[in-house]
N, C-alpha and C positions, 0 to 999 in steps of 0.2 A: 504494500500500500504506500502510493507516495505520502512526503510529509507537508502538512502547507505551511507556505508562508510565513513567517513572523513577522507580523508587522511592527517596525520602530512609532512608537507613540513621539510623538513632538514633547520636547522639553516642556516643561511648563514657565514660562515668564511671565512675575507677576505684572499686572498693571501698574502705568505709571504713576507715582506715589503724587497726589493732589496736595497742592500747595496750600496750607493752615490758612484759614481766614482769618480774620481779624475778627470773634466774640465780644461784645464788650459786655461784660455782665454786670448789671449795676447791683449795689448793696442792696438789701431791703431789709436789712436787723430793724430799720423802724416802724415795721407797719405793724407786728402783732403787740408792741407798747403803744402804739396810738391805739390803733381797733380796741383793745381791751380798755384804755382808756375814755373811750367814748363810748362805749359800752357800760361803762362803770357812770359815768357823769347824769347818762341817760336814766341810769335806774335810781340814781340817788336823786336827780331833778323830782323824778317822777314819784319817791316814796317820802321826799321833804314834803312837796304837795299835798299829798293824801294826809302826813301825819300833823302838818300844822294846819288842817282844814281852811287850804287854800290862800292864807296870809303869806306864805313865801314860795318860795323862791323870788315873786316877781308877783307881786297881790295885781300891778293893774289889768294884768291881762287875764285875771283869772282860769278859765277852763282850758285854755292855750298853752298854760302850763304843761299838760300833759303833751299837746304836738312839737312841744319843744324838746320835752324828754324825748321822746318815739324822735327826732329828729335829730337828735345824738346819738339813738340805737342805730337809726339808720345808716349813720354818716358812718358807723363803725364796721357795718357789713357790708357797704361802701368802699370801704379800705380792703375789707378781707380780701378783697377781691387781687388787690395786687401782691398777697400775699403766692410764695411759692416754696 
């Protein structure tokens, strides 16, 4: 019985190695002390409110008190956002 062929496989060469781009990765150590931050601000507006029956934080705006709190919760899940 004849024998077949061996066939030579080609070297393998890797691809040309790609030239590093330039990443710039910016810090973000400050977004989860902010977020948390306003997060905190938010709930203590909103529980001064309730427990001085509405004389403080800010007496002239009375019931706006709370969309001011909810408006520092928000600003904080706001932020979380650019957290990574």
């Amino acid at each position: 019985m004849p024998k077949s062929r061996i066939r030579k496989k080609a070297d393998f060469t890797p691809p040309p190695a790609k030239q590093a781009t330039n990443i710039k990765l910016t810090n973000r150590s400050w977004v989860a002390p902010v977020m948390l931050a306003l997060f905190l601000i938010g709930l203590v507006w909103i529980v001064v409110f309730y427990v001085t029956d509405g004389t403080l934080p800010v007496k002239s705006i009375n019931n706006w008190n709370i969309v001011v709190g909810f408006g520092f919760i928000a600003a904080g899940f706001g932020v979380s956002t650019q957290w990574k």
